[in-house]
C-alpha positions in Angstrom: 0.0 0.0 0.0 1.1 3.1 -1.0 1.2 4.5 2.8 3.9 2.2 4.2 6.8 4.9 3.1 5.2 7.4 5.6 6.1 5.1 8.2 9.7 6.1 9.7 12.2 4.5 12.6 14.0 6.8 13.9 17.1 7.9 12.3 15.5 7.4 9.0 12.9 10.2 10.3 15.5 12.7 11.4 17.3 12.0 7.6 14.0 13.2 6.2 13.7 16.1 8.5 16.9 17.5 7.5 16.1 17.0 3.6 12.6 18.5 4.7 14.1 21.6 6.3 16.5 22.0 3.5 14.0 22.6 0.8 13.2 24.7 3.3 10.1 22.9 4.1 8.2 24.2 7.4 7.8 20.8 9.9 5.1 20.5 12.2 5.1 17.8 15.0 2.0 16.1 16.8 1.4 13.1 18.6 -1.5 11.3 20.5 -2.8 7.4 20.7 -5.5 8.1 17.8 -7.4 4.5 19.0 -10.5 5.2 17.3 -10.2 7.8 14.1 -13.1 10.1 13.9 -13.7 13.3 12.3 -12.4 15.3 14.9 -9.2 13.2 14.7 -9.3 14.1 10.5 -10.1 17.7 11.0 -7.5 18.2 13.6 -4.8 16.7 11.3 -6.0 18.3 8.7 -5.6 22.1 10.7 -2.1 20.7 12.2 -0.7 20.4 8.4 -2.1 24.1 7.5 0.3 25.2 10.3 3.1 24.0 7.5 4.6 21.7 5.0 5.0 18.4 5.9 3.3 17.1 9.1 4.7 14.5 11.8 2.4 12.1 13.5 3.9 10.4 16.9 1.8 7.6 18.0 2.0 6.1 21.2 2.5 2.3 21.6 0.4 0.3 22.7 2.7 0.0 25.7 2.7 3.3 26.3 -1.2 3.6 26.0 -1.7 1.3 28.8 0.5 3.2 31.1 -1.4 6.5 30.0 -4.7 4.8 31.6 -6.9 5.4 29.2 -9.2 2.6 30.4 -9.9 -0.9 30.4 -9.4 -2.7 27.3 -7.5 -0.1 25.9 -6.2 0.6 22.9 -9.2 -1.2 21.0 -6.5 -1.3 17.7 -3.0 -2.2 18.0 -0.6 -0.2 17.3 0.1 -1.3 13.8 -3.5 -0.5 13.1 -3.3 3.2 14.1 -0.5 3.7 12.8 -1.3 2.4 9.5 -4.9 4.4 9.5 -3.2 7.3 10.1 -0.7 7.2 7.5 -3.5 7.0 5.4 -4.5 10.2 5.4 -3.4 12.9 2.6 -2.6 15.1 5.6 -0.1 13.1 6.7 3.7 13.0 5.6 5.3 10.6 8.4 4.2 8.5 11.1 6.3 7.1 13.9 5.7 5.0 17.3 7.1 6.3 20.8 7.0 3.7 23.7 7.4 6.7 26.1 4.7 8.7 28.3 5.5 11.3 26.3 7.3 12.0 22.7 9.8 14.5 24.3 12.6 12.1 22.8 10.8 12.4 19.2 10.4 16.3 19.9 14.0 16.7 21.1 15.4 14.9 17.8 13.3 15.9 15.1 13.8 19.5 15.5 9.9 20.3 14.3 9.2 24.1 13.5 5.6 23.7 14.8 4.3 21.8 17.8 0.7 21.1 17.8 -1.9 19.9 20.2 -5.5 19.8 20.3 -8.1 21.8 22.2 -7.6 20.4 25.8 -4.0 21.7 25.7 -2.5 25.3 27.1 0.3 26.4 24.8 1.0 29.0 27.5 1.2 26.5 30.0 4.6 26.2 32.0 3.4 24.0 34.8 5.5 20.7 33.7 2.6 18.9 36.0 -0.4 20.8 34.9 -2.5 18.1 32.9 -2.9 20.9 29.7 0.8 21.4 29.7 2.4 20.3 26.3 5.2 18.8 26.4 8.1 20.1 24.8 6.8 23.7 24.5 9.5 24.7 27.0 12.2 23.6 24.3 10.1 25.2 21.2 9.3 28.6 23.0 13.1 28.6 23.8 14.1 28.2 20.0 11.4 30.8 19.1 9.2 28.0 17.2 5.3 28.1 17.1 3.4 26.1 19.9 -0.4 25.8 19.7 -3.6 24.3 20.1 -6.2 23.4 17.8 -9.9 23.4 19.4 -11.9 20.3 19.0 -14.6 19.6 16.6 -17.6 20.0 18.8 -19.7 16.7 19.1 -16.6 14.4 18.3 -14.3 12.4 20.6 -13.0 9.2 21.5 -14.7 9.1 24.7 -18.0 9.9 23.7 -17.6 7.2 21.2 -16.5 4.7 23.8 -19.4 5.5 26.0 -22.1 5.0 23.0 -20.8 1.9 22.1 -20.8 0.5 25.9 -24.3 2.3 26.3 -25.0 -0.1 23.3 -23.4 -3.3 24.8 
């Protein structure tokens, strides 16, 4: 399938970043588990690659979704599943997994000029600890690179989906 080359270790990631950057190329960075894709999920993507040229999807592993506690039973798809539905989207330009809590390793190497997160984030947070912090803002706000949030498409969210469907069971 035609998506496979948007899916990146690594190094191989950080070689594309640099090609990216010198065709002068404006790199935006986001991350997030993406278990169920809606069209809040679309639409978010969709306004994170406005923000630039080539966008950057971080997925979390399914390792690392578990120790997020995002609830029993959780993710619903593997990891090879997200990531595979979400480098199917014309949006996107790379995908890569992160086994970490957080993708401040990814953020740290990839150099992004944009770091995006979605509605429920503060990109004037400095708490570390506050829960709308976003991580790696402190090391994009120092390099004079863009940090922001993009508000939610009302009426769509992984939770409310969740809920319907164990309303339903």
């Amino acid at each position: 399938m035609q998506f496979f080359n948007k899916r990146f270790e690594l190094d191989a990631l950080i070689k594309q970043v640099n090609v990216w950057h010198l065709k002068n190329d404006k790199v935006v960075f986001t991350n997030g588990c993406f278990d169920i894709l809606h069209p809040g999920h679309v639409e978010y993507l969709h306004q994170a690659k406005a923000l630039g040229n080539r966008l950057i999807v971080g997925i979390n592993t399914d390792h690392s979704v578990v120790g997020l506690g995002k609830g029993d039973g959780r993710p619903f798809n593997n990891q090879d599943a997200r990531l595979s539905i979400i480098a199917a989207l014309h949006s996107v330009d790379a995908v890569i997994l992160f086994d970490e809590e957080t993708p401040i390793k990814l953020i740290e190497a990839l150099h992004p000029d944009v770091l995006v997160k979605g509605g429920d984030y503060n990109p004037m947070q400095i708490d570390k600890n506050a829960k709308d912090y976003i991580v790696g803002s402190d090391i994009m706000n120092k390099q004079g690179k863009l940090v922001t949030a993009i508000p939610f498409l009302p009426g769509f969210s992984t939770t409310t989906l969740v809920n319907k469907i164990q309303e339903l069971a």
